[in-house]
N, C-alpha and C positions, 0 to 999 in steps of 0.2 A: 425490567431493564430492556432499554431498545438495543435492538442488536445491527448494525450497520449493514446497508447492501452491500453483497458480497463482488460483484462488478464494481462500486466504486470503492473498494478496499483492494483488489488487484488490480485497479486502474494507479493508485496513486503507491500501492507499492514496486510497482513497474517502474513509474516516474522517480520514486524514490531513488531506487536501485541506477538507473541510470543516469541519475544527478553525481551519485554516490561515484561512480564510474568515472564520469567528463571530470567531476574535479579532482577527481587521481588521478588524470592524466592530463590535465591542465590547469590550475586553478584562476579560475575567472569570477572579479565581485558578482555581474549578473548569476551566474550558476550559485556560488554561494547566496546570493539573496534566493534564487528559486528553490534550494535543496534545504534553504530555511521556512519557507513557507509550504513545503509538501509536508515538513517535518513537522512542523505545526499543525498543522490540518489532518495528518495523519493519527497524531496523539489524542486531536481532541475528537477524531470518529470513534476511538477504538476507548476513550476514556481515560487517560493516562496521562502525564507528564514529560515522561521521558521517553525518547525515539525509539531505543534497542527494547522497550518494553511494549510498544506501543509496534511494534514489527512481530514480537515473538506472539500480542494476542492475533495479531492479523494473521500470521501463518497459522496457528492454533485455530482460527476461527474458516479459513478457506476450506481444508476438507472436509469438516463438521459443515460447509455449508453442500459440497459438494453430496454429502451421503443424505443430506436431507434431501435432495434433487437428484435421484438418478436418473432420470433422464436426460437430466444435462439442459433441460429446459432455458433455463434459469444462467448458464454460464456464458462465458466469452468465448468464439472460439477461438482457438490455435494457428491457425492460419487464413488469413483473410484473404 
């Protein structure tokens, strides 16, 4: 089984999360079409169908990548 980079799996759960965000507090067609298509891209990185499942392998999968990296090599940082 491929297992997805773990930078572009916090990249789009980042993006997910703050789609999720702006259309709670606003909802706009553009954001729902873009918070449909991170949502799509996100299920089919992680193997799944469904978003809330396809969020729970992503968080499952970030610090099993982080322990596999301790050095951090491999990660994004925190503040740019």
């Amino acid at each position: 089984m491929l297992v997805p980079d773990p930078k572009a799996v916090r990249t789009l759960l980042t993006r997910y999360a703050s789609l999720r965000i702006a259309q709670a507090e606003r909802e706009r067609p553009a954001t729902a079409r873009e918070l449909e298509d991170v949502s799509y891209a996100l299920c089919v990185m992680m193997g799944t169908t469904d978003v809330r499942e396809a969020v729970a392998r992503a968080d499952a999968l970030l610090p099993a990548a982080e322990c596999a990296d301790p050095d951090g090599e491999n990660s994004l940082p925190l503040a740019g």
